[in-house]
N, C-alpha and C positions, 0 to 999 in steps of 0.2 A: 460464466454463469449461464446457466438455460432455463428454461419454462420445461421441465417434464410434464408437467399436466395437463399445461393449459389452460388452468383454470386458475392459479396461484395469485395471490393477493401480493399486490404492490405498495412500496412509499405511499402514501395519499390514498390507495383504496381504501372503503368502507369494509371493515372486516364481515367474512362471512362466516358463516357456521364450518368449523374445522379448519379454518386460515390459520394463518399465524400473524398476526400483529404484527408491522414495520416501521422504521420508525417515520414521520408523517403522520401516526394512525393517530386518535387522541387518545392521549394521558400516554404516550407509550414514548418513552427515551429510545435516544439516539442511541444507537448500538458503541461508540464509546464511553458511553455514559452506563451500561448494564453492568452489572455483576459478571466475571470473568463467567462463571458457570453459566446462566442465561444466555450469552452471546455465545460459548460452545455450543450450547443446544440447538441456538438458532442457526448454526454453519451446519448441523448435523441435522435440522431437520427438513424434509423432506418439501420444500418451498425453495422459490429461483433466490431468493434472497434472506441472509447476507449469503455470500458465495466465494468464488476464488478473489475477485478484487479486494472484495472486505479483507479479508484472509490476507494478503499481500501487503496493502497502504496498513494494516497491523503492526506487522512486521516490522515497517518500516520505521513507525511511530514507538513502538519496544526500542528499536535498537538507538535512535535518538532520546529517549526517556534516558538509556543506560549513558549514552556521552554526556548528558546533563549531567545524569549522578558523578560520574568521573570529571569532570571537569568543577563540579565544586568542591571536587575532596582531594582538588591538584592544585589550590590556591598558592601551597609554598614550593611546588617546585614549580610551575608557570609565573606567577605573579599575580595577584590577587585583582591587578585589571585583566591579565590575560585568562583568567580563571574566569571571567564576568563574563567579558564577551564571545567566547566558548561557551559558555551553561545558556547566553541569550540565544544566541545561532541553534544551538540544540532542542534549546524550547519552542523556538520559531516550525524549525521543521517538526519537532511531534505535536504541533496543535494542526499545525497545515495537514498533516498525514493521518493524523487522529478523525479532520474532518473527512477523508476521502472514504476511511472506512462506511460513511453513509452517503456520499456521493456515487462511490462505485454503484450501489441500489438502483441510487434514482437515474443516475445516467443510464443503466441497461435499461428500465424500465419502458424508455422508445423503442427498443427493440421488440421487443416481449408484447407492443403493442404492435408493432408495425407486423411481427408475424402474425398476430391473432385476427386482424383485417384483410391478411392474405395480400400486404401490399407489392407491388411490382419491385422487382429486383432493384433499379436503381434507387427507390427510397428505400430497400432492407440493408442496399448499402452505405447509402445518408446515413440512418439512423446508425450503422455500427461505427461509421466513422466518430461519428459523434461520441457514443460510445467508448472508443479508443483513446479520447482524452483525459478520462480519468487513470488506467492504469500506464497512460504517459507520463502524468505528472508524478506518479508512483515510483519510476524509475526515475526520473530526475532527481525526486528527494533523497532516495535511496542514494544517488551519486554524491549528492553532497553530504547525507551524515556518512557515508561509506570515509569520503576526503577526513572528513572529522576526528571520526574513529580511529583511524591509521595516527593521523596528527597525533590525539590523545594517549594513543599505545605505545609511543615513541618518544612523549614529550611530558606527560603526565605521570602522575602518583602511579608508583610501580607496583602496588600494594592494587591497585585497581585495574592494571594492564587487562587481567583475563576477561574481566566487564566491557575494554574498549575493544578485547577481539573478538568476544561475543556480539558487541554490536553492530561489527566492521562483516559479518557471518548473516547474522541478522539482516542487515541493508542488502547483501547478496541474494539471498534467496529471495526475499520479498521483490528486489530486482527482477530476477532471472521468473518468478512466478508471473509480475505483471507485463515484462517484455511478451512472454510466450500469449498474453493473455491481448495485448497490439496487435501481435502477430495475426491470432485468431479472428479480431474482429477486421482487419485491413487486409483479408484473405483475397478478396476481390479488387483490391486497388491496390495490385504489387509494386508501383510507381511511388505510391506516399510515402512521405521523407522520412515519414516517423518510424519506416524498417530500420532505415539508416542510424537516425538517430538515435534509437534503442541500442541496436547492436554496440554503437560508439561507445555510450554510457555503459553496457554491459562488459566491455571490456577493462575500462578504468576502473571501475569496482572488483574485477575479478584480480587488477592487477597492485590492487589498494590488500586483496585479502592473500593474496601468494606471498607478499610484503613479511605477514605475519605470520601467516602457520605454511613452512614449508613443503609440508604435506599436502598442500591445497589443491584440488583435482580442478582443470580448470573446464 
């Protein structure tokens, strides 16, 4: 995410003449909560937010929606308790990933300040640390429905396999968008674990989606 203008309205700012509304403003919903169309408009338009993280914890929230839907229409080949706590686990992670879609916002939004005060290096890099937590948690979840998917692709209604590989594809990308997006803000603190720990996660998910479509480029 970046501030091109400079000038761009945040989570909680008072809207100004030509902003765009985010959510924190009043009467204005969370960007999980918009109409598919409005929240395109708001990644296309021309404000720091929503941006790449929104865009990513999405992704991630889609592809666990889709292992819910597969896992309640696997009740007879799972078992109808294995079918339950499969669609909970999956609900769990698209409400968690759903919310990140408007935490990515307001977590950049100390950045976006911290540039506009001109503040000294070591707090521009507090603040992005800080930052980097939200599309951390983004690949985490991403690892766990990535685990999910594969599970469902292989153990669930076969009639929905292509839904469990789409979302095991799904949890990849929105992975590999929010690691790159770690990467970027911990540019200055090449020591932080969380290079580590991304790259870890990005591998087990790439090797959850090779599992399924062997054409998979890793």
């Amino acid at each position: 995410m970046t501030d091109p203008t400079g000038d761009t309205a945040q989570p909680g700012d008072t809207a100004q003449p030509g902003d765009t509304a985010q959510p924190g403003d009043t009467a204005q919903p969370g960007y999980a909560e918009q109409p598919v169309g409005v929240f395109l408009d708001g990644l296309a338009a021309g404000t720091a937010a929503p941006a790449g993280g929104s865009a990513a914890a999405l992704a991630v929230a889609l592809a666990a929606a889709l292992c819910a839907k597969t896992a309640r229409l696997s009740a007879r080949q799972l078992t109808a308790d294995r079918a339950e706590q499969l669609t909970s686990a999956a609900e769990r992670i698209r409400t968690t990933a759903a919310s990140l879609i408007d935490a990515d916002a307001l977590a950049y939004r100390g950045v976006i300040e911290a540039t506009r005060r001109r503040a000294g290096a070591a707090q521009l890099a507090d603040a992005l640390s800080r930052a980097a937590d939200v599309p951390m948690q983004v690949v985490e979840l991403a690892a766990e429905v990535a685990e999910l998917a594969a599970d469902l692709a292989a153990t669930g209604n076969r009639a929905l396999r292509g839904d469990a590989i789409t979302a095991v594809l799904l949890a990849e990308s929105g992975a590999r968008a929010a690691a790159t997006l770690v990467t970027i803000n911990l540019t200055a603190t090449p020591a932080d674990a969380r290079h580590a720990r991304a790259a870890k996660l990005l591998t087990g998910i790439a090797q959850s989606a090779r599992g399924l479509t062997p054409n998979h480029a890793s």
